[in-house]
Every structure is written in structure tokens, then in C-alpha cells.
N, C-alpha and C positions, 0 to 999 in steps of 0.2 A: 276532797280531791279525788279527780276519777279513776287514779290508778290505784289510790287505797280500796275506796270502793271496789274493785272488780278484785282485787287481791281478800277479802272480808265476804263477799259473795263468791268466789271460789276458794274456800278454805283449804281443800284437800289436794287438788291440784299446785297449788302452788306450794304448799307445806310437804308434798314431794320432790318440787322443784328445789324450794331450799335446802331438803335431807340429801340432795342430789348434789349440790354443790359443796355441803358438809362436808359428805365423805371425799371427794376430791378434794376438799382442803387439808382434810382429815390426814391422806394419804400423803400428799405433798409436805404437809407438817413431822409427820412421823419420820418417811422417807432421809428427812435433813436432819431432824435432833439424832438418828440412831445416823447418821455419816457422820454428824460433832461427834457422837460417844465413842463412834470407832477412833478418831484420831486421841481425843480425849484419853479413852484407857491405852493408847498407843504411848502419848506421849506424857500423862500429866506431872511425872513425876519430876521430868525434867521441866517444863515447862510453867512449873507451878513455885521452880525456885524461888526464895524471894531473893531477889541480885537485880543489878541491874546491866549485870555483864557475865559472862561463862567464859573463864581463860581453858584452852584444851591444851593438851600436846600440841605443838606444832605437827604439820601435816599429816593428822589422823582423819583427815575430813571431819572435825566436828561429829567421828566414832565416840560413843564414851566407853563403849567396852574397850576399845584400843588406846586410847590417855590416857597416858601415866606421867605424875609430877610428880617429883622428888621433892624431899622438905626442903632443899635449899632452892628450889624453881618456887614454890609455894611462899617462901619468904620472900624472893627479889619482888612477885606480883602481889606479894602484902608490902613490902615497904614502896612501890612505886608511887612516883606524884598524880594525887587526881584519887587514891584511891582512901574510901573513908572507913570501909572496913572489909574485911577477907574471911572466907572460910571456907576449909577442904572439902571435898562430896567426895567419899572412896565409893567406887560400886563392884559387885561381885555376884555373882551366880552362886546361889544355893538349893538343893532342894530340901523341901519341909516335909515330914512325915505327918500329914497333917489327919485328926481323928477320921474323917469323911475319906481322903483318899490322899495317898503323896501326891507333891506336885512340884514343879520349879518352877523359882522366880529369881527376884535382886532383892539384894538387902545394899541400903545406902548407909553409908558410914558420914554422919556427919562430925566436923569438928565443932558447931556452934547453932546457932540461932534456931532450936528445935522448938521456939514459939513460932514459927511461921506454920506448924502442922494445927490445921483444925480439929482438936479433939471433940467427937463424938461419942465416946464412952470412955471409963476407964482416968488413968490420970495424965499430963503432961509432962514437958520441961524435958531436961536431959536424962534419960535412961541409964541406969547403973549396968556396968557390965555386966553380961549376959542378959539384958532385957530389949525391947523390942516395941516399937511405935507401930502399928499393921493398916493397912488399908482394910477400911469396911467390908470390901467386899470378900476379903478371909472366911470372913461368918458363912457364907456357903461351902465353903471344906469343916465345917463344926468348928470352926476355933474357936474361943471366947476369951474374953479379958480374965488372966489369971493362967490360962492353959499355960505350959511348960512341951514347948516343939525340941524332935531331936530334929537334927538335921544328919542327914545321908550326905555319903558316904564319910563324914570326914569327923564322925565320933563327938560334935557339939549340940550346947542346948539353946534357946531362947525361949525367954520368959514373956507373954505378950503383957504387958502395961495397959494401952489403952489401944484404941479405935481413931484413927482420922479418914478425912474423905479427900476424893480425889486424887490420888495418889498411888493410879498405877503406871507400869510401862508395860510396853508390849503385851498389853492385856494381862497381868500377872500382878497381886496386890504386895506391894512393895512395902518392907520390913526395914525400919529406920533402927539403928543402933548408934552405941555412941563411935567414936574414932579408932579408941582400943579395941572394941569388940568387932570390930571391922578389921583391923589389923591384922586380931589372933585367927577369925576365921579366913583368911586371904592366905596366912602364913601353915594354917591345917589344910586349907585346898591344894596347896603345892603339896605337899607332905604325901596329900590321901590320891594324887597324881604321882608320885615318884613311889607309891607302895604298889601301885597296880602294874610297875612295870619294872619291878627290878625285885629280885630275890635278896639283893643285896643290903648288909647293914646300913639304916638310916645316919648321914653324918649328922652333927651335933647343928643346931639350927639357929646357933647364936649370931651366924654370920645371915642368916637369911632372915631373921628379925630383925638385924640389924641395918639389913639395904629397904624391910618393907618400911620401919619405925617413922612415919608422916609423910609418906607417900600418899598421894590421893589420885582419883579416875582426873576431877578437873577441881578450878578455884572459883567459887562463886562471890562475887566481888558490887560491894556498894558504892558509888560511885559519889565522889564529893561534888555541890552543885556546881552545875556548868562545863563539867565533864561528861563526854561526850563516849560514847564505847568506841570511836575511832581514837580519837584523843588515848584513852588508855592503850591500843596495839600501837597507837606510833611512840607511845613512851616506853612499851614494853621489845620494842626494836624489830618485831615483825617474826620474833623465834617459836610466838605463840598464836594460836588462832584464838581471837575475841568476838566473840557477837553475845546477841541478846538472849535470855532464858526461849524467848516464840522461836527466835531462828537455832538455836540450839533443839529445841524440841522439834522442829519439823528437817533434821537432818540423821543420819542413820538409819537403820532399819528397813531397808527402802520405802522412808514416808516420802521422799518426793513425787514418787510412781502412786504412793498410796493416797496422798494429795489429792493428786492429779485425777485420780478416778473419783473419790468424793465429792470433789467438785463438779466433774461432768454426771454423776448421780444427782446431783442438786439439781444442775443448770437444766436438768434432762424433764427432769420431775417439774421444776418450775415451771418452764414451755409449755409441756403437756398440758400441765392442770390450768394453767392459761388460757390455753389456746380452746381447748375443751370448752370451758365455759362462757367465752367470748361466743362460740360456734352456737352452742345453746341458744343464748337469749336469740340470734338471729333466726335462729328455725323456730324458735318461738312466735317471735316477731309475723314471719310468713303465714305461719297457723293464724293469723289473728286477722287474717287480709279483709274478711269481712266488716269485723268490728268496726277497724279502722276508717274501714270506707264509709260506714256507717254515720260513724262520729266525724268525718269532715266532710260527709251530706248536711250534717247539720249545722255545718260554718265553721267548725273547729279547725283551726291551720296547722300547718306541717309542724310548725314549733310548739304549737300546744301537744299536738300529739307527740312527740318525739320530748317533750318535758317530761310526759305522763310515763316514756317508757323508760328516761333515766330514773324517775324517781321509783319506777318499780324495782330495776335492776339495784339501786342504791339498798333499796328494805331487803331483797333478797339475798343478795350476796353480805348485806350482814349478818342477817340470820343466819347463813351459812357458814360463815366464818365463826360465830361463835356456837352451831352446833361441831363443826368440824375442831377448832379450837378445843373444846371439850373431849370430841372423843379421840386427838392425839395423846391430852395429858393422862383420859383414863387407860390410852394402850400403853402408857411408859410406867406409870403406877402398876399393872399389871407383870409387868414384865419382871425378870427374876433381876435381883441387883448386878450379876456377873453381867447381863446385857448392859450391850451399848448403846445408851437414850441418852441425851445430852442436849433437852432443849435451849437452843439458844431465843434472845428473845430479836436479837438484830436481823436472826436470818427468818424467825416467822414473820415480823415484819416486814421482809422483803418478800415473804410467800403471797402477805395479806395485800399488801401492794399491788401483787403480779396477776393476784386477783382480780382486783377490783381494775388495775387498768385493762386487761384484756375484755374485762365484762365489759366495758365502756367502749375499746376499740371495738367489739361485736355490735356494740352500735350503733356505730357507724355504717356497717354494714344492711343495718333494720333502718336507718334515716333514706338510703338512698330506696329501699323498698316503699318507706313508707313516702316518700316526693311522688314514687313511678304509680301510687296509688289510685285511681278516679275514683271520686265518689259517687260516679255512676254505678260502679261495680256491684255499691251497695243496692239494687234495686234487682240485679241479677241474683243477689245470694236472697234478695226476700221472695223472687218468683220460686224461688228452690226449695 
């Protein structure tokens, strides 16, 4: 074939051209998994429940730092119809005194299903009180499975257990404990809050463990088949806000604003690196006015030629794509775990796509050059 041939007798020039579109894939590729990783550490912790519904307070906007459900709201949404099983998410701000340096974050109070966390080091299941389930990326403040964290200001410990993944919020690696140990430090947070503002004797606190005792932020809820997460707020009479773990995760924190930019970082990057290499092969294309006239001096028609330049575009931008491919996943492997790399593989398929159709609309652009061509031409570039 004559476009392999001229791609095999110009090795170097075009093995540029390929390295050329690499890194444009390259950068487009990266550009998107570190906008998934930002929303990703943004939201995973929520959005990684396993439920198939999130009950919140009624109008907290889908806040979770603002819901609050009382043990008897937590019961009416466990005993309602449609629903197959229930369990409380308490969440709280704590900071950790951590070897490397203190920091804050959330620790989740679960009531149950602590097999949904993927353990990566360390051991699972439900945590004894005072222990603690941690997102991997802790290991960048020194933590390790075994450490013993105090926590500031409020005079507690946690023990870490093991390691899982994906499970942070707001960029901060989040500390699962069981429902108690969530309670006692909820119930030391007010406490180590009313000591910084009152000189005054602490009252007895049996009455304020006693309003937090199964309280939770929200109720993540299994849904029996054929129920529907509408079906469950029209049976829960509209007192609560219900949607799913993705729309609970992409609400609070201002991720709607922060959505909205990662996606037009995407859409922005796509175009670009589109349009870019569409533009390419047709300056290519120009460069080659001679050749061509050449080769359809010698009876070659407009569709041969114009075959010969899809099938070059087709070899090159695969090459591209999997040198570019390559050096996205070596810049994420590179990168420190606290970064946000989150390759997805539906959106680099869509990058790989957006590739390859705009190389192809760029040639469109080289068909009509290459129709406007006379094979006369070719007799002017050999007197030259």
C-alpha cells in the first residue's frame, strides 16, 4: 500500500508526527482523569455509598454537614414500605494529629454494612470502639495501620485498623468508625465547643447523650425491587429529601459550580486537542501538493489518493493514541497519591473518539485540496 510505503521510507518524520499527536492525546487524557479525581476526592465518600437511596433532613439542600436525623426519623425511614434495608451515616469534623503534620477532615459514623469499604491493608468488618477504617491516602501524613491518632481539640484517640480506597471528601481522607465512636466524639465536640467559651462549670452531659444516642447526618437505604428512590419520598410524605448516592454526591460544597468547571475543562481540552490535529493532517496534506500531483499524473484518481490519506491518518493517530495513552497513565503513576488522577475509561474513550473523528474531519478539508489538484502541477515541481 502506498501510504504504508511512504510512512516506512519516512520513518523519522512521521514517528514525529505520531510523538506529536501523543502528547496532545497525552495532555487531553490527563487534563480529564485529574478533573474525575478532583470531583472524585471531592465527593467519593459519599458517593461511593453502597444504598440505593440517601434520606437527608428535609430542606438542608442535600448538605450533609447540616442533616440531622433523630433515632425515631431513622426508624419511620427504616420501617417504611419499599424499603429492604437501612443504615445511619453520622458525619463530623475532626482534626487528626497526624505523625507528618495535623490536619482536618470527617470521620463517618456508620451504623452497619462496613463490607462495602475496600480494604487495602490492614483488617476489615466493623471497628471496635475507638478504632478507625482510613482512606489510603492518610499514608502521606505517616499514618500506618496500627498508629494510635489523638484527635484535637477534644482529648480522643483513634486506632487505625486498616487502609481502604477511595474514600475521600472534600479532598480530606476519611475515617470510618463504628456508630458509638461517632456519637462519643460528636457528644466531646460540643463539650470541647462550650469549654472555649464559658469559664463556667461543665453541666452533667447525660441529657446531651441522651438527644445525640442514634442520631445520624443521613439514612442510606436499600431499596427492595421495583422500588423506585421516587416511590420511597412519596411514601416518606415529602418531610425528607431522597435521591441517589451520584446526586447526593454532587450536591453541597459548591460542587455544582465545581461540576460545571470540570466539565468545561474537559469540553475545552477535547475541542482543542481535536481541532489541533484535524488542522494538522490538512497542512500536511498541502505540504505534499507535489507528490500528489505526481501520483495522479500517473492515473491514480481522487479516491485512491484520498484512501491512501485516510489509511495514513488511521496508522498515525493510533500510534498516537497509544503513545499518548501511555504517557497519561505514566503521569498518574507518577504523581503523589494525595493528587487528583481519576482515569476514567468512558471519558478517554470519548477523548480517543474526538481524536480520531476530527483527524478524519481534517480530511475533508485535504479531499477538497487534493480534487483542486492538477496533475499538471506535477511537471512544474520536477522543472524545480
Amino acid at each position: 500500500m502506498l501510504a504504508l510505503s511512504e510512512i516506512l521510507h519516512s520513518k523519522l518524520k512521521f514517528a514525529l508526527i505520531a510523538l506529536a499527536i501523543g502528547l496532545i492525546v497525552a495532555l487531553t487524557m490527563t487534563l480529564s482523569a485529574m478533573s474525575e479525581g478532583l470531583v472524585t476526592g471531592m465527593t467519593g465518600a459519599k458517593g461511593n455509598l453502597d444504598a440505593d437511596a440517601v434520606v437527608f433532613q428535609g430542606d438542608t439542600y442535600l448538605n450533609l454537614e447540616r442533616s440531622l436525623l433523630t433515632a425515631e426519623e431513622v426508624e419511620r425511614v427504616r420501617a417504611a414500605d419499599g424499603v429492604a434495608e437501612a443504615y445511619g451515616v453520622g458525619h463530623i469534623f475532626i482534626s487528626v494529629d497526624a505523625p507528618a503534620k495535623a490536619f482536618d477532615t470527617r470521620a463517618f459514623g456508620l451504623e452497619g454494612d462496613f463490607e462495602q469499604l475496600p480494604i487495602v491493608e490492614g483488617t476489615g468488618g466493623m471497628p471496635t470502639d475507638g478504632e478507625a477504617i482510613v482512606d489510603e491516602t492518610a499514608r502521606a501524613d505517616g499514618i500506618e495501620v496500627g498508629d494510635t491518632l489523638a484527635l484535637t481539640p477534644i482529648d480522643r484517640e483513634l486506632t487505625v485498623i486498616g487502609f481502604t480506597e477511595n474514600r475521600r471528601y472534600v479532598m480530606a481522607p476519611v475515617f470510618y468508625v463504628n456508630l458509638k465512636t461517632y456519637e462519643d466524639l460528636r457528644v466531646a465536640s460540643m463539650f470541647g465547643a462550650m469549654a472555649e467559651t464559658t469559664d463556667a462549670e461543665l453541666p452533667s452531659a447525660t441529657h446531651v447523650t441522651d438527644a445525640v444516642d442514634g442520631s445520624v447526618s443521613v439514612v442510606a437505604v436499600k431499596l427492595e425491587p421495583g422500588v423506585t428512590v421516587d416511590d420511597l419520598a412519596q411514601t416518606l410524605g415529602g418531610e425528607f429529601d431522597v435521591v441517589t448516592p451520584d446526586e447526593a454526591a454532587l450536591a453541597g460544597n459548591g460542587m455544582p459550580v465545581m461540576v460545571l468547571a470540570v466539565n468545561g475543562i474537559q469540553v475545552v481540552s477535547f475541542v482543542i486537542g481535536a481541532l489541533v490535529i484535524g488542522v494538522f493532517f490538512y497542512i500536511t496534506t498541502l505540504h505534499k501538493t507535489g507528490q500528489i500531483a505526481a501520483v495522479k499524473a500517473l492515473g491514480a484518481s481522487n479516491a485512491f489518493v484520498y484512501r491512501q490519506l485516510l489509511a495514513q491518518i488511521l496508522v498515525l493517530v493510533t500510534l498516537g493514541a497509544l503513545i499518548g495513552t501511555g504517557l497519561a497513565l505514566g503521569a498518574g503513576a507518577g504523581m503523589p497519591s494525595t493528587m487528583a488522577f481519576d482515569p476514567r475509561l468512558d471519558r478517554w474513550a470519548v477523548t480517543l473518539g474526538l481524536v480520531y473523528l476530527m483527524a478524519f474531519v481534517g480530511s475533508l478539508f485535504s479531499l477538497r485540496s487534493i480534487l483542486r489538484i492538477d496533475p499538471a502541477t506535477a511537471l512544474d515541481h520536477a522543472e524545480h
